[in-house]
C-alpha positions in Angstrom: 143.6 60.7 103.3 144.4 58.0 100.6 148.1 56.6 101.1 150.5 56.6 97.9 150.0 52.9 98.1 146.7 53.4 97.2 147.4 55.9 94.8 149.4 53.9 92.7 147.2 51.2 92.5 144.4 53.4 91.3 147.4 54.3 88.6 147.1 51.0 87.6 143.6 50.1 87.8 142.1 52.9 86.3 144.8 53.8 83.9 145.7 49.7 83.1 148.2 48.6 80.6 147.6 46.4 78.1 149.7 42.9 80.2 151.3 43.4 84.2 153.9 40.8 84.4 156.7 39.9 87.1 160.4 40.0 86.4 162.2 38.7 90.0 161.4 42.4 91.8 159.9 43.9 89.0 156.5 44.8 87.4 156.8 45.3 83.9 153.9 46.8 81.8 153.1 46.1 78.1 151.8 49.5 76.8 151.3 48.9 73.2 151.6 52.6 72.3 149.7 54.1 75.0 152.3 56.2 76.7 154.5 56.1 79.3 152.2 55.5 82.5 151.2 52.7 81.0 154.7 51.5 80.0 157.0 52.1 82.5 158.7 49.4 84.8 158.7 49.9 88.5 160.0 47.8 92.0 158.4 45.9 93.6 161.2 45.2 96.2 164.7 47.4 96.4 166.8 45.9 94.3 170.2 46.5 92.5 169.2 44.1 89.1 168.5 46.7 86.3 169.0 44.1 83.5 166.2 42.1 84.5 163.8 44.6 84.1 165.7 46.0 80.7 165.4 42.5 79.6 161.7 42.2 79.9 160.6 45.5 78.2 162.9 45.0 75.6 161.0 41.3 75.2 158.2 43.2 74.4 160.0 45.9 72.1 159.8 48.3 74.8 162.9 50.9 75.4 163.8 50.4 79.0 161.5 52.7 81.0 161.6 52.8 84.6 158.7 54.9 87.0 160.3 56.0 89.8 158.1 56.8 92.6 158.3 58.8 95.9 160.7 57.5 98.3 162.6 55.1 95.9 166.0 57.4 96.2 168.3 54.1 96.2 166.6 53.4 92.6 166.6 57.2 91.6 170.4 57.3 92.4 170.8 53.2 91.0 169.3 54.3 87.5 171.3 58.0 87.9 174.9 56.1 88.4 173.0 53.7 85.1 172.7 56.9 82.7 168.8 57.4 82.6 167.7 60.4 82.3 165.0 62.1 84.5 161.4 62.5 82.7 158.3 64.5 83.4 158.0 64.9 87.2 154.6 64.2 88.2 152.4 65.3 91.2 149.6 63.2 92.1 146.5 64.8 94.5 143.8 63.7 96.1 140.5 65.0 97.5 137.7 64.0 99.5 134.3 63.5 96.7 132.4 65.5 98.4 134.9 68.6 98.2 133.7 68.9 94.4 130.1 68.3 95.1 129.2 71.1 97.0 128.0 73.5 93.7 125.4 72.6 91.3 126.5 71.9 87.8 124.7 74.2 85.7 122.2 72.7 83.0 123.7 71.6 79.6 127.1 72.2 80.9 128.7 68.7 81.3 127.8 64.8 81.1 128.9 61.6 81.9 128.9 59.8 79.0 129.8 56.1 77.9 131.4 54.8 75.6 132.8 58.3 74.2 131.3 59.9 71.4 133.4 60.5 68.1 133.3 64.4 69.6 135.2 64.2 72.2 137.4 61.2 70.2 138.3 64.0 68.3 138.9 66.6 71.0 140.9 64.4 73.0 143.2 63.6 69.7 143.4 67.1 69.3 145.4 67.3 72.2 147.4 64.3 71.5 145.5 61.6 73.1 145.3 59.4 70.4 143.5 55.2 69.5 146.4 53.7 71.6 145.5 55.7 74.7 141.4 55.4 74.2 142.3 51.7 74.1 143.1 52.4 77.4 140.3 53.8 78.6 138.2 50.7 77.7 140.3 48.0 79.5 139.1 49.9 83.1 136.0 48.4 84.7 134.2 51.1 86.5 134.5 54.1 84.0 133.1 57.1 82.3 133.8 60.1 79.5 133.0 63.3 80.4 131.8 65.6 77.7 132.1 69.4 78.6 130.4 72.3 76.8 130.4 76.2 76.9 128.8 78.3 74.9 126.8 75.6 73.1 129.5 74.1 72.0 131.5 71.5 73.1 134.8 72.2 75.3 136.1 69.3 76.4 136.5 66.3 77.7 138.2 64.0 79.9 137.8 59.8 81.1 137.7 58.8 84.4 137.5 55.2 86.3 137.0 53.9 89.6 139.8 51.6 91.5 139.2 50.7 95.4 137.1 53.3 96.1 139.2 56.0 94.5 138.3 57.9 91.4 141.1 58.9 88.7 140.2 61.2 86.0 143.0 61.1 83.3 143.0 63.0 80.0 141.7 65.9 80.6 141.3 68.2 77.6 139.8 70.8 76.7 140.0 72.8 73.3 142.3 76.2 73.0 139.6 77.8 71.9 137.4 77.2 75.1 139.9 77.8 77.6 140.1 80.2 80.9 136.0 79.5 80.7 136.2 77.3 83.9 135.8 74.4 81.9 137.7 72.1 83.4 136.7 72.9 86.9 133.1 71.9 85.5 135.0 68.8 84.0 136.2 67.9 87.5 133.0 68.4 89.9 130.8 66.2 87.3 133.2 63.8 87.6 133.3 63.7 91.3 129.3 63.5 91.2 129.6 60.1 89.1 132.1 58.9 91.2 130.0 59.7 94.5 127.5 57.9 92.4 129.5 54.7 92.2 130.6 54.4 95.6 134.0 56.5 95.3 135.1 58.4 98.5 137.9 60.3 96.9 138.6 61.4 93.7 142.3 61.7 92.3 144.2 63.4 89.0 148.2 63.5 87.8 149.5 66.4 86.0 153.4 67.3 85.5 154.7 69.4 87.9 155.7 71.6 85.1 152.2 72.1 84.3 151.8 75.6 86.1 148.0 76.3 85.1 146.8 72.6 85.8 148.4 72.5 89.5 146.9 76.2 90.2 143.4 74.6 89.3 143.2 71.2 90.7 144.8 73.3 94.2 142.4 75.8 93.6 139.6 73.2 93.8 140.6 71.5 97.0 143.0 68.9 95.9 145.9 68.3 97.9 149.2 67.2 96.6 149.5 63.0 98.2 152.7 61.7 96.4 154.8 62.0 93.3 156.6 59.9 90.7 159.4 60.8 87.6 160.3 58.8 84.9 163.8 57.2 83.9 164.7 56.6 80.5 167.4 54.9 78.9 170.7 56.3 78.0 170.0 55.1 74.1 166.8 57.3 74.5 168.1 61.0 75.0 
C-alpha cells in the first residue's frame, strides 16, 4: 500500500502550486488563488518557529495557512496554543488500479480528454472550481480531464494526474441534476483505466471528512482510507 509519504508528494505533484519555496523548516506554497491545498504551509522538520513561515506567506500576500498532516500533533497543539483555527479535515485513500478496472465502461459513457473542453470548464465552475484552480490543472505533467455523461448529456467531470506511479483525481464534479446516476463511480474507473494506461499502480482521491456521500462512494469502490490532513488558519482569519 502507498505510504502517506507518498501520498503527499502525489499532493504536490499532481495538484502543484504555482512556486514551492524553503523557509528554515518550512515549505511554503504560492497559490495565486487556487485554494488552500495549494496554499498552505507545512514542516518539513518539527519545529517551534511559526513566524518564519507567517513571514513568507505573507511575502507573497498570503494569510498564514498552515496543512497540518497526520502525525504532526506537536504542530497541531503549537498552532492550537497560536490561535488557528482547525479547517476542513481531510481523508485521503488509496487503491490498487486494478480494483477499478475490473468492469467495462459502458459505450459513450466517459472519456479522457485533454486539454478540457469549455463543457466541463463550465461544469467544474458550476461547482466552484473556478480559472485559478484549472490553472492548476495545467502546471501537472502526466494529466487528463475526464468528461462524464448520462443520458446523453453531459454529467460531469473531474482532472486527474500522475506523480510516482500514483494517480490523483481531484475535482470531481458532477452536475445536481445528474446525480445518484452512478456518475462518478464511472468518473473514477475511467480514470483508473488511463492511469493503468500511463504506468500508475495505484490510484488516489481527497475529500473532507465531512463529505458523508463522497467517503460512502470512494469506500464503496474499494478505496481505503491511507492518511489524513486539516488545515490551520490564522487567528485574523475567523
Amino acid at each position: 500500500m502507498t505510504s502517506p509519504a507518498a501520498f503527499y508528494a502525489a499532493i504536490d505533484g499532481t495538484w502543484p502550486a504555482a512556486t514551492i519555496t524553503r523557509a528554515g523548516p518550512w515549505t511554503i506554497r504560492d497559490g495565486q488563488g487556487g485554494g488552500k491545498r495549494v496554499s498552505a504551509a507545512t514542516a518539513d522538520e518539527p519545529t517551534t518557529d511559526l513566524a518564519q513561515a507567517e513571514h513568507a506567506m505573507r511575502a507573497v500576500h498570503q494569510t498564514p495557512l498552515f496543512m497540518v498532516r497526520q502525525g504532526e500533533d506537536a504542530l497541531d497543539h503549537l498552532l492550537d496554543q497560536a490561535g488557528y483555527t482547525i479547517v476542513d479535515p481531510t481523508n485521503g485513500y488509496v487503491a490498487p488500479v486494478d480494483t477499478l478496472t475490473n468492469i467495462p465502461i459502458p459505450r459513450v459513457t466517459v472519456f479522457a480528454i485533454w486539454e478540457p473542453l469549455a463543457i466541463m470548464e463550465d461544469i467544474w465552475a458550476k461547482g466552484g472550481i473556478g480559472p485559478a484552480r484549472v490553472a492548476i490543472m495545467h502546471r501537472a505533467k502526466v494529466k487528463t480531464a475526464i468528461l462524464a455523461r448520462h443520458r446523453d448529456k453531459p454529467a460531469g467531470t473531474a482532472f486527474a494526474a500522475i506523480h510516482d506511479g500514483i494517480a490523483m483525481v481531484h475535482a470531481v464534479e458532477v452536475l445536481a441534476h445528474q446525480r445518484r446516476q452512478g456518475v462518478a463511480q464511472w468518473i473514477m474507473r475511467r480514470a483508473a483505466v488511463w492511469a493503468a494506461e500511463h504506468g500508475a499502480h495505484h490510484i488516489a482521491v481527497l475529500t473532507t471528512a465531512s463529505n458523508g456521500p463522497a467517503n460512502a462512494l470512494y469506500q464503496g469502490l474499494g478505496f481505503r482510507r491511507t492518511c489524513g490532513y486539516h488545515y490551520r488558519t490564522a487567528p485574523e482569519t475567523t
